[in-house]
mmCIF file as Biopython writes it, N, C-alpha, C and O atoms, coordinates in Angstrom:
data_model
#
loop_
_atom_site.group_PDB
_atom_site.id
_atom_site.type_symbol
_atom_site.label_atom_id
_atom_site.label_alt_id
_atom_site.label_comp_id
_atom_site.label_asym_id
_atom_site.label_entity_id
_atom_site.label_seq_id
_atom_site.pdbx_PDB_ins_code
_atom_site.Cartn_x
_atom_site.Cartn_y
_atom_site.Cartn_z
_atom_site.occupancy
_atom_site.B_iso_or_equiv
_atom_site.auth_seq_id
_atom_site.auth_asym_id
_atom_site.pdbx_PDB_model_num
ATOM 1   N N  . UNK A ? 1  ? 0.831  -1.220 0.000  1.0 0.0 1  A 1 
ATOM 2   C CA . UNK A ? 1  ? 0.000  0.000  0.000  1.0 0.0 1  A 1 
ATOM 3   C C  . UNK A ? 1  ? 0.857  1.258  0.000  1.0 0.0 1  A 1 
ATOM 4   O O  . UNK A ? 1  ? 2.074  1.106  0.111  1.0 0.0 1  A 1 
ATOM 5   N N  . UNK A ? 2  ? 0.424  2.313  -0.097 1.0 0.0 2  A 1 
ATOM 6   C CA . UNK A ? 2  ? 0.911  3.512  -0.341 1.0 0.0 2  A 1 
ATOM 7   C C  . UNK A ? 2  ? 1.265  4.418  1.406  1.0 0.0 2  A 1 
ATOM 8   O O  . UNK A ? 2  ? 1.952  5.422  1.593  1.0 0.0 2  A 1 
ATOM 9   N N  . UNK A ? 3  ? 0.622  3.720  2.254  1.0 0.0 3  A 1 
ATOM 10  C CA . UNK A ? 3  ? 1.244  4.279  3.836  1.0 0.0 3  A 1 
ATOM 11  C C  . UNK A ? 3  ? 2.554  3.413  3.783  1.0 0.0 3  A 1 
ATOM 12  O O  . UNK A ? 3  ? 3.495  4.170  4.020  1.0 0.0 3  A 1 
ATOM 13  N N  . UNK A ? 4  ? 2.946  2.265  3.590  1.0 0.0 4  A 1 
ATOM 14  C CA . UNK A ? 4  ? 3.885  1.378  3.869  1.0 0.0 4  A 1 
ATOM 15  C C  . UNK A ? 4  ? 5.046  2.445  2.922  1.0 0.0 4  A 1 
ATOM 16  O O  . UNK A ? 4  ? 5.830  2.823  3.793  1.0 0.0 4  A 1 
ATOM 17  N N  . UNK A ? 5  ? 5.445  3.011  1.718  1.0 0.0 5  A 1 
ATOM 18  C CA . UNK A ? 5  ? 6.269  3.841  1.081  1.0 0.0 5  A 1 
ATOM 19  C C  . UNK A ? 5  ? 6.109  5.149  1.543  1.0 0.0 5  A 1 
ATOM 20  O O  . UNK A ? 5  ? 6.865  6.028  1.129  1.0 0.0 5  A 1 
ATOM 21  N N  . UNK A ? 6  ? 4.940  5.473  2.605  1.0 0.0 6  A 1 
ATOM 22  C CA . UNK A ? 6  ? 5.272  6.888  3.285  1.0 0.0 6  A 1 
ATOM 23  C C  . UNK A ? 6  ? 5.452  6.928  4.453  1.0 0.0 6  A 1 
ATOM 24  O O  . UNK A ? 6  ? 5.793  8.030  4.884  1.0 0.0 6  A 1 
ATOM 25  N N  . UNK A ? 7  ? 5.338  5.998  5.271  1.0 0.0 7  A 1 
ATOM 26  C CA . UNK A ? 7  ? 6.057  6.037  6.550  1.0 0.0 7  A 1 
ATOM 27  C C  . UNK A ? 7  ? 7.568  6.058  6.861  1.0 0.0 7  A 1 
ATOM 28  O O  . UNK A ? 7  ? 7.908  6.575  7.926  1.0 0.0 7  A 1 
ATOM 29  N N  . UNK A ? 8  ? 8.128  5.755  6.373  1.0 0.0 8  A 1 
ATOM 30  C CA . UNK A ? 8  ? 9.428  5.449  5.868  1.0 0.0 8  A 1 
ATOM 31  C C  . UNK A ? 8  ? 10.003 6.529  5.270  1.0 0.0 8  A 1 
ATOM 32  O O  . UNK A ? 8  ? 11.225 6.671  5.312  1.0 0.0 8  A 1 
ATOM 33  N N  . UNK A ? 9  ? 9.047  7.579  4.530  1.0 0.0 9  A 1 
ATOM 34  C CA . UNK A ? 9  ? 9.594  8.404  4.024  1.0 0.0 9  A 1 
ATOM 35  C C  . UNK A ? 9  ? 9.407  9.931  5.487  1.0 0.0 9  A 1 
ATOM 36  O O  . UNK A ? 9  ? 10.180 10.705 6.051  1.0 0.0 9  A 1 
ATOM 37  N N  . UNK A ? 10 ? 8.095  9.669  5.513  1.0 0.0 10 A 1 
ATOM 38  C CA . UNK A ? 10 ? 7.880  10.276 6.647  1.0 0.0 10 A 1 
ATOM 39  C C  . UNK A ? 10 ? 8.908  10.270 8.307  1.0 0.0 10 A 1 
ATOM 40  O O  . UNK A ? 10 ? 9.174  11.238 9.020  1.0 0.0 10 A 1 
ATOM 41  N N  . UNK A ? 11 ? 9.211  9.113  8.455  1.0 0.0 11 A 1 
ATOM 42  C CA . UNK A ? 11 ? 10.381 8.920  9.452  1.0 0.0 11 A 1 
ATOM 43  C C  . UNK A ? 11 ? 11.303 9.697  9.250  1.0 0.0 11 A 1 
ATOM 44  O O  . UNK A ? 11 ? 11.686 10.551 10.050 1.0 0.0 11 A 1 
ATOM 45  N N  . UNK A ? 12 ? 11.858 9.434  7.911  1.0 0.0 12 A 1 
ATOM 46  C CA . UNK A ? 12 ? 13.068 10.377 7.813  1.0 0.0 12 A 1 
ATOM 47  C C  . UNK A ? 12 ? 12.988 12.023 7.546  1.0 0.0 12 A 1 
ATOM 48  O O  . UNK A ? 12 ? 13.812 12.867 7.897  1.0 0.0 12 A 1 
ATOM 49  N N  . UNK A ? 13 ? 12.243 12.139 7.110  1.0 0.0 13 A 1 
ATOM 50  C CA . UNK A ? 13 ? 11.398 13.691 7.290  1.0 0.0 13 A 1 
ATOM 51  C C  . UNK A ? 13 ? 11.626 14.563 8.623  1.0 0.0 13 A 1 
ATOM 52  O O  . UNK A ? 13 ? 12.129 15.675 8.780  1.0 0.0 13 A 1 
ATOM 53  N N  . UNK A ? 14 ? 10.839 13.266 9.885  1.0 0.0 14 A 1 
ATOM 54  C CA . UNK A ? 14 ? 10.647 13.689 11.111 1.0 0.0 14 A 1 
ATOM 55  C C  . UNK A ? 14 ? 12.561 13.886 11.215 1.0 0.0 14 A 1 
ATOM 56  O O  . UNK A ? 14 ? 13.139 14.973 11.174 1.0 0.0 14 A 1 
ATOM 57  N N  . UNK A ? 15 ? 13.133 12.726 11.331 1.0 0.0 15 A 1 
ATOM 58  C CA . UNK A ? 15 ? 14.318 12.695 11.530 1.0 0.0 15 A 1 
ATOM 59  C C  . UNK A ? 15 ? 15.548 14.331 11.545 1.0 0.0 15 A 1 
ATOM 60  O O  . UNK A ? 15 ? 16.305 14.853 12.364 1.0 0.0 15 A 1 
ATOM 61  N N  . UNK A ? 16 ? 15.117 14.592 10.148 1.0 0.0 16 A 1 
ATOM 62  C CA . UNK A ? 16 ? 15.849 15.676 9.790  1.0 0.0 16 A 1 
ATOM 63  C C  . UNK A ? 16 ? 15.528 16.882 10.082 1.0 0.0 16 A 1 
ATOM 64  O O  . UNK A ? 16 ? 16.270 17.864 10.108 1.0 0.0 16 A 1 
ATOM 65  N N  . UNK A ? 17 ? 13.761 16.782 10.438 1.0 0.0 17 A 1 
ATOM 66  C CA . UNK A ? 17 ? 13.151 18.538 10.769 1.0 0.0 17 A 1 
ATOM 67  C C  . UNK A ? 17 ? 13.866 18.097 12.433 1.0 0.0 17 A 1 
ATOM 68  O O  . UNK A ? 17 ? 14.248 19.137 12.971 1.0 0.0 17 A 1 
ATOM 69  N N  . UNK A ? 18 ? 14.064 17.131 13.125 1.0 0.0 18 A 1 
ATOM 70  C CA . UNK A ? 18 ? 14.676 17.037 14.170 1.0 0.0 18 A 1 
ATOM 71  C C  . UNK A ? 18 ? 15.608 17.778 14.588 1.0 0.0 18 A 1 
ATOM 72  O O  . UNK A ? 18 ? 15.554 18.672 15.433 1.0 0.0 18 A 1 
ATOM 73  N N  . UNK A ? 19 ? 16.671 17.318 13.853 1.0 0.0 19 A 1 
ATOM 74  C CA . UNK A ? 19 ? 18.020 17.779 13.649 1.0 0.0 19 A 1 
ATOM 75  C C  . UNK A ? 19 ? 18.122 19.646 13.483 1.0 0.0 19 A 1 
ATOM 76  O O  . UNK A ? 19 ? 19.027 20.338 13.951 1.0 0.0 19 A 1 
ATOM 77  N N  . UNK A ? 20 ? 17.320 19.979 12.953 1.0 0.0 20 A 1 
ATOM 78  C CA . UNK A ? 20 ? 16.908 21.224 12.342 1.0 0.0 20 A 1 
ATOM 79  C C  . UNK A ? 20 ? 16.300 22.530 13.496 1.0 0.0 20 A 1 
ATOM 80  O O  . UNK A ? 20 ? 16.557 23.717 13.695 1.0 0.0 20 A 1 
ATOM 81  N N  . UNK A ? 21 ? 15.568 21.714 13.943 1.0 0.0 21 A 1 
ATOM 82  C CA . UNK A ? 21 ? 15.044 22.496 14.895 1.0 0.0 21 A 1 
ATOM 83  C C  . UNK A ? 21 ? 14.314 22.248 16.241 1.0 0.0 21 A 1 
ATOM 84  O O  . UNK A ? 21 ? 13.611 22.969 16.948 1.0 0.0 21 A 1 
ATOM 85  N N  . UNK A ? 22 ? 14.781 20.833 16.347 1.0 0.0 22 A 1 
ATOM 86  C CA . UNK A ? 22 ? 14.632 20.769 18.042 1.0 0.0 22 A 1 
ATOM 87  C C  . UNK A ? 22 ? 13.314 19.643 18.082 1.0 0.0 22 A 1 
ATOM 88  O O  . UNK A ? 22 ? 12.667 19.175 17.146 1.0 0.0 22 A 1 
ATOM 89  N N  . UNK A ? 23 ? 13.225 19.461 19.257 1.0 0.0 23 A 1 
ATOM 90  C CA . UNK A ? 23 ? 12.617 18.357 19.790 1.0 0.0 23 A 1 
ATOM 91  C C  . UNK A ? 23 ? 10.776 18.515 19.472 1.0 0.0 23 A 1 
ATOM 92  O O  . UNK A ? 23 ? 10.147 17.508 19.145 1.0 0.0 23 A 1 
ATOM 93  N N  . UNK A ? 24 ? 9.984  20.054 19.637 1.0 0.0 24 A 1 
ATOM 94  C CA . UNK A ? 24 ? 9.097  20.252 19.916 1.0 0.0 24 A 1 
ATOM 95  C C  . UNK A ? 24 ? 8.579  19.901 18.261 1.0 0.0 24 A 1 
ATOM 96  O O  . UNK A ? 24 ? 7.475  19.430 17.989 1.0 0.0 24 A 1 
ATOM 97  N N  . UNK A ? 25 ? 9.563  20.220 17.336 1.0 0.0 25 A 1 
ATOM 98  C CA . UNK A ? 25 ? 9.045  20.295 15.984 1.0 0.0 25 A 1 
ATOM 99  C C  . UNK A ? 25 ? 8.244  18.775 15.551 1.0 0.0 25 A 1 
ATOM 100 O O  . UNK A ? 25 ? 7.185  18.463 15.006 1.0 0.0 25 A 1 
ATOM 101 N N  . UNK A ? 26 ? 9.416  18.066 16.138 1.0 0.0 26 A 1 
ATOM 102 C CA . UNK A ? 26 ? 9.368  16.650 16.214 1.0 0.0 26 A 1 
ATOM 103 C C  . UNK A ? 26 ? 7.877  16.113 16.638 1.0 0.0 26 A 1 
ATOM 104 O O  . UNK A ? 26 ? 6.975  15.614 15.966 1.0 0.0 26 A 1 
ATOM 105 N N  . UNK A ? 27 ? 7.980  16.382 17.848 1.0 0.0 27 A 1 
ATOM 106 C CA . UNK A ? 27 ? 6.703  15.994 18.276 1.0 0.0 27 A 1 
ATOM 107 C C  . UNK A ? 27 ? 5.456  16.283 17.682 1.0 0.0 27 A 1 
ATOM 108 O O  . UNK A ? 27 ? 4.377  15.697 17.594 1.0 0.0 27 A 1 
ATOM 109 N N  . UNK A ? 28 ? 6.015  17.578 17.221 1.0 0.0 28 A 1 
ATOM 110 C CA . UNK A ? 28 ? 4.135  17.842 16.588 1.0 0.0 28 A 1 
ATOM 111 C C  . UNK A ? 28 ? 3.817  17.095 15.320 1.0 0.0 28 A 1 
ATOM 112 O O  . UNK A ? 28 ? 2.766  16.654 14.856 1.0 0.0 28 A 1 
ATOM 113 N N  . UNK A ? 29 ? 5.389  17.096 14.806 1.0 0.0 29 A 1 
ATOM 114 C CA . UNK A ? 29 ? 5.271  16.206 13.292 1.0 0.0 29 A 1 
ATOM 115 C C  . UNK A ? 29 ? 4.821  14.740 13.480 1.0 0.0 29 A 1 
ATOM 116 O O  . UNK A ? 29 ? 4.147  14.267 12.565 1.0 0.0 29 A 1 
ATOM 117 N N  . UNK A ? 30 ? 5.157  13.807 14.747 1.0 0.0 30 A 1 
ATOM 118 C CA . UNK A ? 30 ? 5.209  12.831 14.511 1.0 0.0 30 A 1 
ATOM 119 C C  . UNK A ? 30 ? 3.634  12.225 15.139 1.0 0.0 30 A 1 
ATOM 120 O O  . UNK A ? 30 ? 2.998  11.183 15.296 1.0 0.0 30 A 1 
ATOM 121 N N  . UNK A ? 31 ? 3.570  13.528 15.327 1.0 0.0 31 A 1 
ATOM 122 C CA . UNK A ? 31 ? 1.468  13.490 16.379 1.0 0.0 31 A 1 
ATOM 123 C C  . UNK A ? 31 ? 0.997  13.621 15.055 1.0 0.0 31 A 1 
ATOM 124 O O  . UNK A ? 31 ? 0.018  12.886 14.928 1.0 0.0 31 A 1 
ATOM 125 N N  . UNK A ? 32 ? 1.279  14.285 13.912 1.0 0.0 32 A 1 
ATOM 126 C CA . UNK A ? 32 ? 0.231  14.803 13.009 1.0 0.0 32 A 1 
ATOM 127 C C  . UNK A ? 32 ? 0.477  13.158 12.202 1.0 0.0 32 A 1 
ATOM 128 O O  . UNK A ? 32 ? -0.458 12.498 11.750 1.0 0.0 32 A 1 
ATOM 129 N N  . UNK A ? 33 ? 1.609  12.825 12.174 1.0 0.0 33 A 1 
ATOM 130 C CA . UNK A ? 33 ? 1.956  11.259 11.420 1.0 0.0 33 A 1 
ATOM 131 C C  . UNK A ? 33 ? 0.895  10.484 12.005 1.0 0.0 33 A 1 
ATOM 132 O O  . UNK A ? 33 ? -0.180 10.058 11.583 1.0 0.0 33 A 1 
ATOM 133 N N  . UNK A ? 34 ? 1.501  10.427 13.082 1.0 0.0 34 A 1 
ATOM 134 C CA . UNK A ? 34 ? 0.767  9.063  13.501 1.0 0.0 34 A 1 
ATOM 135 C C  . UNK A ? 34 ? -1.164 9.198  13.466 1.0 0.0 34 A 1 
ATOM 136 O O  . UNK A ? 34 ? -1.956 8.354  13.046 1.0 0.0 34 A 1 
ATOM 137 N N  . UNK A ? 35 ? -1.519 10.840 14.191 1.0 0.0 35 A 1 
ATOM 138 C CA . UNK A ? 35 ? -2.618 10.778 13.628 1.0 0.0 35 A 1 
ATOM 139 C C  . UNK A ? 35 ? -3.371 10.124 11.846 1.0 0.0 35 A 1 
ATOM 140 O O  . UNK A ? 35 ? -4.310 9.385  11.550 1.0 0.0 35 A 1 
ATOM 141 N N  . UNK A ? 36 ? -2.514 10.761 11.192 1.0 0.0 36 A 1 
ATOM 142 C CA . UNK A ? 36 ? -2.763 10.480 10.190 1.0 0.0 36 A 1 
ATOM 143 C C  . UNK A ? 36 ? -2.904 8.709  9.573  1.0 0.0 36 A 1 
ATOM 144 O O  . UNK A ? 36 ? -3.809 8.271  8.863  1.0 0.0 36 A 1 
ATOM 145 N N  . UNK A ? 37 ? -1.716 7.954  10.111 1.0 0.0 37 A 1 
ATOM 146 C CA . UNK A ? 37 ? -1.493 6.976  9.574  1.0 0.0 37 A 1 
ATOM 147 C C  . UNK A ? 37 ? -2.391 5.734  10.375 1.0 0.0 37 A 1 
ATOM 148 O O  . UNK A ? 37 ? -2.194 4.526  10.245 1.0 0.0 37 A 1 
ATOM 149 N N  . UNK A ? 38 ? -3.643 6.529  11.417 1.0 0.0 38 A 1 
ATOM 150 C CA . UNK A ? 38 ? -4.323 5.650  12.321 1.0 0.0 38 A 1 
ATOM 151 C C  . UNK A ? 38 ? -5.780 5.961  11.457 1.0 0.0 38 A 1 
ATOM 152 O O  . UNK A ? 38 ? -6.663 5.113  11.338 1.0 0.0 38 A 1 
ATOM 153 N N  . UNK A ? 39 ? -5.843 7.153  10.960 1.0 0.0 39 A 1 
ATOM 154 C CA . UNK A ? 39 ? -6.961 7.254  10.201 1.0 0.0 39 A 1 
ATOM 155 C C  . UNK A ? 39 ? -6.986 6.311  8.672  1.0 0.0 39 A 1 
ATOM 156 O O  . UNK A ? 39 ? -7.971 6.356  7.935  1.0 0.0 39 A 1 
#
């Protein structure tokens, strides 16, 4: 399926806005992911 080639892409996404700008960015990105990838 098409979540299985965007999670993966999405991980590394989170990964790098990480690196970038801190922990909080992270979190919100990986709340809006996971929201998303439960819907």
């Amino acid at each position: 399926m098409l979540l299985k080639l965007i999670f993966p892409l999405g991980k590394m996404l989170v990964s790098v806005v990480t690196q970038q700008r801190g922990t909080k960015a992270h979190m919100l990105i990986s709340a809006n992911l996971y929201a998303g990838t439960v819907r």
